[in-house]
N, C-alpha and C positions, 0 to 999 in steps of 0.2 A: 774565016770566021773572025767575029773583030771579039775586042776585049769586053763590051758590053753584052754579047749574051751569057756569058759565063757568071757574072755577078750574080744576077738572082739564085743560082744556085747554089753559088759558095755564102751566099745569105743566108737559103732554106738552111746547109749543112752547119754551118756555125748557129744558127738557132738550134736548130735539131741536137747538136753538142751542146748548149746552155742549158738545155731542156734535161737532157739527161744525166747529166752531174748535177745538176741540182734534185732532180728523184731520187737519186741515188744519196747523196747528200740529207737529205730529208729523211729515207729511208732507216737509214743508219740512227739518226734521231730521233726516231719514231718507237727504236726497239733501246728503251730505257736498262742501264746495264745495271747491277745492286755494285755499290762499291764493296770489296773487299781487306779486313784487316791489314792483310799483309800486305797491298801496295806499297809504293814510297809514298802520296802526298797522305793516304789513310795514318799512316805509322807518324810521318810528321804531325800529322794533328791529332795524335792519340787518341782516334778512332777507335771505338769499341762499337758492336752493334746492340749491348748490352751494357747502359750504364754503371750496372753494378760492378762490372772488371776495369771500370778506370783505375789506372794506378795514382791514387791520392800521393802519393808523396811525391813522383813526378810533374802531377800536374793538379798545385795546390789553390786554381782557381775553381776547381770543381766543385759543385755543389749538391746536395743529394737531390734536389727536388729539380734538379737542370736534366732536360734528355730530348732528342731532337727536335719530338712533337712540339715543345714549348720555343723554338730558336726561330729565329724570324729570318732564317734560310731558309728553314724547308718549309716544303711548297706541297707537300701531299694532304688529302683530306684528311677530317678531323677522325678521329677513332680507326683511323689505317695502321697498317702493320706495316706497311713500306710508302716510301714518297720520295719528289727526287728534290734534291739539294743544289742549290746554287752554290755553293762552298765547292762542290763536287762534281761543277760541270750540269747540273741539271740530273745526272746519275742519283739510284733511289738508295736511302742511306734506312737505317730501319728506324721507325720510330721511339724505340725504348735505345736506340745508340747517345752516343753523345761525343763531340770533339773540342778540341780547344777551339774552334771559332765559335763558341755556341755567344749567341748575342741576346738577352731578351727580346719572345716576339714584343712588337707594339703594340 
């Protein structure tokens, strides 16, 4: 047998492998996780899911009227209870949270 009939196969099989790491890949993205409190980047950015337990003296850019819905991270519909954030990886952060990267939406 020579070395060109084997190529189109190890072709099909390495598509066939792109094909499926990337489902898979995709997959995984597709099932949105909620961030939680106690991670490390949540706790570095003193994450609450609940603005009203920011620790003001901690973190004394806070403001009362600041909470995710309003951050020009998050990416979830208007009047939702969850959405995912770009601070957080695209992961759904709750909309009355708040963390130090909160930016004014535009």
């Amino acid at each position: 047998m020579s070395r060109k009939s084997f190529r189109p196969a190890r072709r099909l099989w390495l598509k066939l492998g792109s094909l499926a790491a990337l489902s898979i890949a995709s997959g995984a993205r597709g099932q949105a996780k909620r961030v939680e409190e106690n991670e490390s980047q949540a706790q570095a950015l003193g994450y609450k899911r609940d603005a009203a337990k920011v620790d003001k003296a901690k973190f004394k850019n806070f403001q009362a009227d600041q909470s995710c819905s309003s951050c020009n991270f998050f990416k979830g519909k208007a009047g939702g209870a969850w959405g995912p954030c770009d601070i957080f990886g695209g992961r759904e952060v709750s909309s009355k949270g708040w963390c130090s990267a909160w930016a004014k939406k535009a």
